[in-house]
VOMAR-277009 format. One record per residue: residue number from 1; residue in three letters; x, y, z of N, C-alpha, C, O, CB in turn. Coordinates in pm, 1 decimal, padded with zeros to 6 digits. Glycine has a CB too. Example, Ala and Ser with C-alpha at 12.3 -4.5 7.8 and 13.67 -1.06 7.14 Angstrom:
<atoms>
- i, aa, n.u, n.v, n.w, ca.u, ca.v, ca.w, c.u, c.v, c.w, o.u, o.v, o.w, cb.u, cb.v, cb.w
- 1, Ala, 01319.0, -00569.0, 00780.0, 01230.0, -00450.0, 00780.0, 01320.0, -00330.0, 00780.0, 01423.6, -00331.9, 00846.5, 01130.8, -00447.3, 00904.6
- 2, Ser, 01285.0, -00225.0, 00708.0, 01367.0, -00106.0, 00714.0, 01290.0, 00003.0, 00787.0, 01340.9, 00113.8, 00803.9, 01408.4, -00059.8, 00572.5
</atoms>
This chain:
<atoms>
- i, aa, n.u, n.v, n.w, ca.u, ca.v, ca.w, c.u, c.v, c.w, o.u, o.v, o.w, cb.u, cb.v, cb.w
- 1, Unk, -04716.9, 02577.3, 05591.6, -04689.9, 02483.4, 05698.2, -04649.6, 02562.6, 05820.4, -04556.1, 02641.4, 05834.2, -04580.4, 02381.4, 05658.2
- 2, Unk, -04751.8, 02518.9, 05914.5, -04676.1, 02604.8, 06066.9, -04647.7, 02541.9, 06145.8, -04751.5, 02476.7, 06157.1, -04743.8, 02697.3, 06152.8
- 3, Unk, -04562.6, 02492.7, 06240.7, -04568.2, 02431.0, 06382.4, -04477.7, 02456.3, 06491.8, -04390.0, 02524.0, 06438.3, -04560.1, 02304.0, 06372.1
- 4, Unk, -04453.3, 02445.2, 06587.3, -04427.1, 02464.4, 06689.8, -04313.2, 02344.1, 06752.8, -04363.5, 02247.5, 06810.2, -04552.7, 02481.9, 06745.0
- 5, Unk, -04180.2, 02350.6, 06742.9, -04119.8, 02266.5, 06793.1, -04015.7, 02305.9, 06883.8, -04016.3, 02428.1, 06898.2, -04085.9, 02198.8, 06707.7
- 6, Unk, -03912.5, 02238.8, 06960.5, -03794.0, 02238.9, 07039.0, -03708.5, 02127.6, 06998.7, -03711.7, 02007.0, 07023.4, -03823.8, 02232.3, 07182.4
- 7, Unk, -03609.1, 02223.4, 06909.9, -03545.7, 02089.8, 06887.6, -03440.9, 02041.3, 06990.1, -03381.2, 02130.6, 07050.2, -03480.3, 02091.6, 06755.8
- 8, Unk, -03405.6, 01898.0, 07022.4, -03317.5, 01849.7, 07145.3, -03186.7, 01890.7, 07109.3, -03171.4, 01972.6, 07018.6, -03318.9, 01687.9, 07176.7
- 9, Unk, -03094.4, 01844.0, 07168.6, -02968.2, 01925.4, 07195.1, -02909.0, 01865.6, 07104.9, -02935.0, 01753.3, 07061.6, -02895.0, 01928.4, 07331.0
- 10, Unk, -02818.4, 01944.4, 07068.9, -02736.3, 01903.5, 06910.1, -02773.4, 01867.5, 06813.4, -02715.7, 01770.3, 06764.7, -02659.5, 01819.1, 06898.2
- 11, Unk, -02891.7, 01931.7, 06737.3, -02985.7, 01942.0, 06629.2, -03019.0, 02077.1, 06622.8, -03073.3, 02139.7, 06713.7, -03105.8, 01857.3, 06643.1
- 12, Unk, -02983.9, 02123.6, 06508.2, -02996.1, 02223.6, 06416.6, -03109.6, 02238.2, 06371.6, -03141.6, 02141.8, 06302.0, -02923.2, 02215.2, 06323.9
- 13, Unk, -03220.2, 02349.4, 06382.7, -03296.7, 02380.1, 06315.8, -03290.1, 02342.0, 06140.0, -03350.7, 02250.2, 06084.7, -03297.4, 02499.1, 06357.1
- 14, Unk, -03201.8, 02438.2, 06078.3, -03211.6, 02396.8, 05945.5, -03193.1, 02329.0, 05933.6, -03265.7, 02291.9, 05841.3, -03177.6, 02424.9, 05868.1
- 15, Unk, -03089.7, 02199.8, 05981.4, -03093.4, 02052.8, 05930.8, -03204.7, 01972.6, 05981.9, -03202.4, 01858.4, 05935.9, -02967.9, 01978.8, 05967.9
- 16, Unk, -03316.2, 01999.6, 06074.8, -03431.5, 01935.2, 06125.3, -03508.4, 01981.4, 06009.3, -03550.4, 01879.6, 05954.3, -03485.3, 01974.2, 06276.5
- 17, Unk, -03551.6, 02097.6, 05938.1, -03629.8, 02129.0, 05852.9, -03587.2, 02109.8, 05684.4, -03672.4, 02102.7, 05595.8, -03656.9, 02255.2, 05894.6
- 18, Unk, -03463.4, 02104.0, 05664.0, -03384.9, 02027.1, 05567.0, -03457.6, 01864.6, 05577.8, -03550.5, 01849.6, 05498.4, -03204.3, 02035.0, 05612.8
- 19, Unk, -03451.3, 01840.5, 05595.5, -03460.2, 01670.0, 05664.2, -03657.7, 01660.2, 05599.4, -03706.7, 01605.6, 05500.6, -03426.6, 01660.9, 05933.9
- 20, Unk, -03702.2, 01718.4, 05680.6, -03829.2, 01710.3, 05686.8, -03891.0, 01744.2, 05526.4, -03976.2, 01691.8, 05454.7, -03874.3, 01808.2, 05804.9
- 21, Unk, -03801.3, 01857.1, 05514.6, -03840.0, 01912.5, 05367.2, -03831.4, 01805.8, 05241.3, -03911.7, 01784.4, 05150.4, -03734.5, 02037.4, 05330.2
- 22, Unk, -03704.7, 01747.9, 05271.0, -03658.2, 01644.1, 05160.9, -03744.5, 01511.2, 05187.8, -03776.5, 01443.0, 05090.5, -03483.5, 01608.9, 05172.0
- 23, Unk, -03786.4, 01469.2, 05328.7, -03861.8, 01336.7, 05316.3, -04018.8, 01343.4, 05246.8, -04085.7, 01274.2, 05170.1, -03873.8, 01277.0, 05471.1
- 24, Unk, -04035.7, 01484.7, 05330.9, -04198.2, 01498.7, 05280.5, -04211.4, 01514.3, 05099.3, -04291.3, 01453.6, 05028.0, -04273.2, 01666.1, 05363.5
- 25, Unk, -04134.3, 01588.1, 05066.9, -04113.6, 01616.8, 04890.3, -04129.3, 01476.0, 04807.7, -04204.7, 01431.1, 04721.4, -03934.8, 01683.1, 04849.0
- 26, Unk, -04003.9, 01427.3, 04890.5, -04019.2, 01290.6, 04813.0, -04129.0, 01203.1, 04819.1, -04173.4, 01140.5, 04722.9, -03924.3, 01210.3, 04845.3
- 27, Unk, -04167.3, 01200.3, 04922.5, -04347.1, 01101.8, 04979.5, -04429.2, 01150.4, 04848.8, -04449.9, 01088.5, 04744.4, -04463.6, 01183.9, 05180.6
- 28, Unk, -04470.4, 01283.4, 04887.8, -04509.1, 01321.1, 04702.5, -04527.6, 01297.7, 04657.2, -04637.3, 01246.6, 04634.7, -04485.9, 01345.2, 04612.3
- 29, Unk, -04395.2, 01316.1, 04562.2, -04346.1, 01297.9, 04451.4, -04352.1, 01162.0, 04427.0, -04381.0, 01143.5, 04308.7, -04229.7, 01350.2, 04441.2
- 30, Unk, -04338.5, 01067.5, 04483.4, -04372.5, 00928.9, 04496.3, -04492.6, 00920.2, 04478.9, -04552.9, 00904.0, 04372.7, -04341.5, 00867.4, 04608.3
- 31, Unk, -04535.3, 00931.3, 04590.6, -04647.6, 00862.1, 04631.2, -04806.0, 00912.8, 04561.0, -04899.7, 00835.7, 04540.2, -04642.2, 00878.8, 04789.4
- 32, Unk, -04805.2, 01054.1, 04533.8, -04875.0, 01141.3, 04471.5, -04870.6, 01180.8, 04332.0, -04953.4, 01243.5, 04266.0, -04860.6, 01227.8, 04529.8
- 33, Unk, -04781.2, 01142.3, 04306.4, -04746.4, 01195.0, 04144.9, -04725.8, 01310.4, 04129.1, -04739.9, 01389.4, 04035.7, -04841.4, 01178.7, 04044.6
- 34, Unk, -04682.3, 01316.3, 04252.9, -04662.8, 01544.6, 04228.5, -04514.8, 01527.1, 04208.2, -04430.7, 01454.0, 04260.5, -04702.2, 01702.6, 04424.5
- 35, Unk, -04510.4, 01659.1, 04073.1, -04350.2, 01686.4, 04052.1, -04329.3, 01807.5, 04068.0, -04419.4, 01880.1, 04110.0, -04287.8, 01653.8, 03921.7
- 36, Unk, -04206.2, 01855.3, 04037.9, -04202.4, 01993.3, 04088.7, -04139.5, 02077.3, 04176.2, -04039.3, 02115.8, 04116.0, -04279.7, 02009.6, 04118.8
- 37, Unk, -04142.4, 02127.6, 04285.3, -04074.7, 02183.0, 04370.7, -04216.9, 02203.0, 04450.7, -04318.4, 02234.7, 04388.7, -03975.3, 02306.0, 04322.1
- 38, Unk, -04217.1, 02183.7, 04582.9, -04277.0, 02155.7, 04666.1, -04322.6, 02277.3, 04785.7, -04426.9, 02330.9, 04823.1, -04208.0, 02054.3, 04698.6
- 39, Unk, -04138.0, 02285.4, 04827.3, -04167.5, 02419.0, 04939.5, -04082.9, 02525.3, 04881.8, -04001.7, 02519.7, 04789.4, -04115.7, 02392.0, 05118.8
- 40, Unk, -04117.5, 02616.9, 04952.1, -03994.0, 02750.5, 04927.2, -03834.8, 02689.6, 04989.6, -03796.3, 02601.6, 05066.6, -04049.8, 02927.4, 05047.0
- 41, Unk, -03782.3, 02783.2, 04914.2, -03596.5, 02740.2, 04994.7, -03607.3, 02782.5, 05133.7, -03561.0, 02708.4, 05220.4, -03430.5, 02848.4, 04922.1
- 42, Unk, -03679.5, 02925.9, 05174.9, -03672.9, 02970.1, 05275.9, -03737.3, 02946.4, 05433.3, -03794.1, 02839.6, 05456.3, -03688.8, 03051.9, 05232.6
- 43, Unk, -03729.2, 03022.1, 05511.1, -03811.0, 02936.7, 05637.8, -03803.2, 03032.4, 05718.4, -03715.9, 03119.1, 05716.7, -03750.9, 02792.3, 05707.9
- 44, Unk, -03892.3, 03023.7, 05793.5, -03924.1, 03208.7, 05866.9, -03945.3, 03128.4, 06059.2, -04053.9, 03080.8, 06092.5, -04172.4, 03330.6, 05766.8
- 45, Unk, -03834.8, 03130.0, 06147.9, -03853.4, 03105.3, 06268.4, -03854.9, 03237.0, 06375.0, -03807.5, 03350.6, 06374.0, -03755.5, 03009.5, 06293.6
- 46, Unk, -03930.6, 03161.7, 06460.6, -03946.4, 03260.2, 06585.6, -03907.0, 03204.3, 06723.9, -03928.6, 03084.6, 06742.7, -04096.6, 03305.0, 06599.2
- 47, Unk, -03854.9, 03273.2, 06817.2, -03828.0, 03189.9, 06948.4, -03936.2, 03241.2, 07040.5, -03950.2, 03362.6, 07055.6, -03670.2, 03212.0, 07017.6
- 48, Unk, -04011.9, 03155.4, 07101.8, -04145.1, 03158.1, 07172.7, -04089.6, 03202.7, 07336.0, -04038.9, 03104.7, 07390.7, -04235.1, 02985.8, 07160.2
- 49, Unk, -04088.8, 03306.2, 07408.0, -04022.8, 03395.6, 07504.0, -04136.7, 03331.0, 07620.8, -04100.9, 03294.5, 07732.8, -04020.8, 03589.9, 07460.8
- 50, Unk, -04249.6, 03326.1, 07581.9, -04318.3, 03286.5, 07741.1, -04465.9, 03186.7, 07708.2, -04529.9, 03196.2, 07603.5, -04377.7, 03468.2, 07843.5
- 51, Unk, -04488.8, 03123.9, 07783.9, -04632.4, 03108.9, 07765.0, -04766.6, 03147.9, 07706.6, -04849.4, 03088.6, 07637.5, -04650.8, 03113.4, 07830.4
- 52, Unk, -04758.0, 03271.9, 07760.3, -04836.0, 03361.8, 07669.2, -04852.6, 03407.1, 07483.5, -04944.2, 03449.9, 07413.3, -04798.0, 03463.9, 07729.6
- 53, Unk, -04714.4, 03369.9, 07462.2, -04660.1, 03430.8, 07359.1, -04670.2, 03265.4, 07254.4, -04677.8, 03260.1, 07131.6, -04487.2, 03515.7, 07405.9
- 54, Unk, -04667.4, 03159.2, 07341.5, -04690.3, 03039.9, 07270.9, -04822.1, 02994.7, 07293.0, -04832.1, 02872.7, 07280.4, -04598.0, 02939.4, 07304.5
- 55, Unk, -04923.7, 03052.1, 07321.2, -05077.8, 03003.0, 07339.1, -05130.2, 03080.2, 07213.9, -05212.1, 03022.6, 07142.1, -05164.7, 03051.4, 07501.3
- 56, Unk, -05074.1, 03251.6, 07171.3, -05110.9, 03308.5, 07086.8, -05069.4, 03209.3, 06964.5, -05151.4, 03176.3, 06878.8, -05065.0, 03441.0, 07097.3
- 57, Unk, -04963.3, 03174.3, 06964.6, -04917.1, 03132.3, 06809.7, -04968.1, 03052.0, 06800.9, -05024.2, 03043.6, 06691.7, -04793.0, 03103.4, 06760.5
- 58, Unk, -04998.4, 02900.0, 06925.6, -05075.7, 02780.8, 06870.8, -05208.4, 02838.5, 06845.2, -05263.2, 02798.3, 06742.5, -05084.0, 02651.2, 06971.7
- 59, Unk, -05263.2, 02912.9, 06907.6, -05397.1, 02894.7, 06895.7, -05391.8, 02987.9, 06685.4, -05447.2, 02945.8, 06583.8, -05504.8, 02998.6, 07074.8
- 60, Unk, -05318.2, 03092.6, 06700.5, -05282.1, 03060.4, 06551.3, -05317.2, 03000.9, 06444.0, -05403.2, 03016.3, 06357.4, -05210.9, 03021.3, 06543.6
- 61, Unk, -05197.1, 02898.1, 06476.2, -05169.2, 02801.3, 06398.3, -05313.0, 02695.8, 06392.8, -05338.4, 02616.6, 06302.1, -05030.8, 02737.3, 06455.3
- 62, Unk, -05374.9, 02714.6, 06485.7, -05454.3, 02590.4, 06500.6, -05609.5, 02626.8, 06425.6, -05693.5, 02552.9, 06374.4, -05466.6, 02548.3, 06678.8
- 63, Unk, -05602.3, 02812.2, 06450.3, -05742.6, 02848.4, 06350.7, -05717.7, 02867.9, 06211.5, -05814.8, 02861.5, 06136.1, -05817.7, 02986.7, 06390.5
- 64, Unk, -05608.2, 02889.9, 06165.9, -05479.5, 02926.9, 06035.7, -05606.6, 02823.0, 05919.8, -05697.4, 02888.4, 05868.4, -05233.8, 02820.8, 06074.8
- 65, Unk, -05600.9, 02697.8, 05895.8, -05718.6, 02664.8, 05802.4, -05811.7, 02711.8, 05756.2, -05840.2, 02723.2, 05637.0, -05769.6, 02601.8, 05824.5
- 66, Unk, -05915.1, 02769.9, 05921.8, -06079.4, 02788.2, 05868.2, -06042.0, 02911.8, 05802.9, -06106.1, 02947.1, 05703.9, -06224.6, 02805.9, 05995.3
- 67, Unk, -05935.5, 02989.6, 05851.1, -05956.5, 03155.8, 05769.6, -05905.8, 03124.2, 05642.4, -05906.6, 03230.5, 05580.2, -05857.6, 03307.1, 05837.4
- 68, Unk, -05860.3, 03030.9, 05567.7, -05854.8, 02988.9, 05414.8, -05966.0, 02916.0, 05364.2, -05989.1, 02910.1, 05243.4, -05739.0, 02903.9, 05385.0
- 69, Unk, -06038.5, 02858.1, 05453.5, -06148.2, 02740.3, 05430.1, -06254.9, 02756.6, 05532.6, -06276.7, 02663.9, 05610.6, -06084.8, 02584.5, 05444.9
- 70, Unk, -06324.0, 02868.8, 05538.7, -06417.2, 02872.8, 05661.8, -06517.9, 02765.7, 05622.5, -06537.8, 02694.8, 05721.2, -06491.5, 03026.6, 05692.5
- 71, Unk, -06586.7, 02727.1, 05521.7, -06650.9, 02667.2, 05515.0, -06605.4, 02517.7, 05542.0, -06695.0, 02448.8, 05493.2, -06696.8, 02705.8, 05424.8
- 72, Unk, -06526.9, 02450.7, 05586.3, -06454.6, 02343.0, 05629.0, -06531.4, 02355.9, 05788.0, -06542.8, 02446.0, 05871.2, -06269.0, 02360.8, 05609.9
- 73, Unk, -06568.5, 02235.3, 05779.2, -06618.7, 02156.8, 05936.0, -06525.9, 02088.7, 05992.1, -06502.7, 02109.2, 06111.2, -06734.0, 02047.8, 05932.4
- 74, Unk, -06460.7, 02004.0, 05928.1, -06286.9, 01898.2, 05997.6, -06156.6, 01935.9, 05925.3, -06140.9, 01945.1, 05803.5, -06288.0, 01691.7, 05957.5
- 75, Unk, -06071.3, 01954.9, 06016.5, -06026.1, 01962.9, 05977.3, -05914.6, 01875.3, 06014.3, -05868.6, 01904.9, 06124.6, -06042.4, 02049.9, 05963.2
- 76, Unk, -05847.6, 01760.9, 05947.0, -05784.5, 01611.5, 05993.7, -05671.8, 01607.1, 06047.8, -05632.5, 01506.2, 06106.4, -05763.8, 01518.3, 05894.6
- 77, Unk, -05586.8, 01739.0, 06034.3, -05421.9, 01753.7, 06107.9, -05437.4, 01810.8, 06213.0, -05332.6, 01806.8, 06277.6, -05304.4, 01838.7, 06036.8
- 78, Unk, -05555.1, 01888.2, 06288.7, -05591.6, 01949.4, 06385.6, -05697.1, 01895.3, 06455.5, -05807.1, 01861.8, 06411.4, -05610.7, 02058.1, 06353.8
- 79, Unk, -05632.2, 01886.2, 06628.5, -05735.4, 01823.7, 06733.7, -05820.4, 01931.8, 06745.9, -05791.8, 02051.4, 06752.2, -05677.2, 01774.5, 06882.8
- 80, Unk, -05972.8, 01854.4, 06749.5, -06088.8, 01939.2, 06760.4, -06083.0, 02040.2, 06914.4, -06071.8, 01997.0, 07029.2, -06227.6, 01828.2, 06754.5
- 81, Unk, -06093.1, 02164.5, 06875.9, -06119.5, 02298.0, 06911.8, -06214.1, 02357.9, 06924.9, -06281.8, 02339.9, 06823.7, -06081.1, 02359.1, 06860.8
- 82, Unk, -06278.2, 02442.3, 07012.8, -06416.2, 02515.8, 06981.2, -06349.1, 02630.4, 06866.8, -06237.7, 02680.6, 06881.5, -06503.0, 02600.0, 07146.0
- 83, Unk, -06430.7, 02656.1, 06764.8, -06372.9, 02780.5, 06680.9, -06455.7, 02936.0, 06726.1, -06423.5, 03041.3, 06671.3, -06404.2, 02741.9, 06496.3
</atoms>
């Protein structure tokens, strides 16, 4: 999972990704029949210093699929891109 956020003032990273971790698990686990453990405990952040430095990571994040799945044409969590 990669993305790119700012969290607003007086919100904690780990409790924004705490939060997220525990709703999405449970959707799951619910909803999917998946049991188990879901994500890692851990979580790897970066602070994005300029423009430049956040066009590299989205654009990243945004090709990050086809290089696991090149053969994938859509991909449904990502707005279409030239690749």
């Amino acid at each position: 999972m990669h993305a790119l956020i700012t969290p607003l003032a007086n919100y904690e990273l780990e409790n924004i990704l705490h939060s997220w971790k525990s709703f999405t698990a449970r959707q799951m686990q619910r909803g999917k029949r998946r049991f188990g453990r879901v994500w890692q405990d851990e979580y790897f952040d970066r602070i994005i210093r300029d423009d430049k430095e956040f066009v590299q990571k989205r654009d990243y994040i945004i090709a990050n699929p086809w290089k696991r799945w090149p053969e994938m044409e859509n991909y449904p969590w990502v707005w279409p891109l030239e690749r």
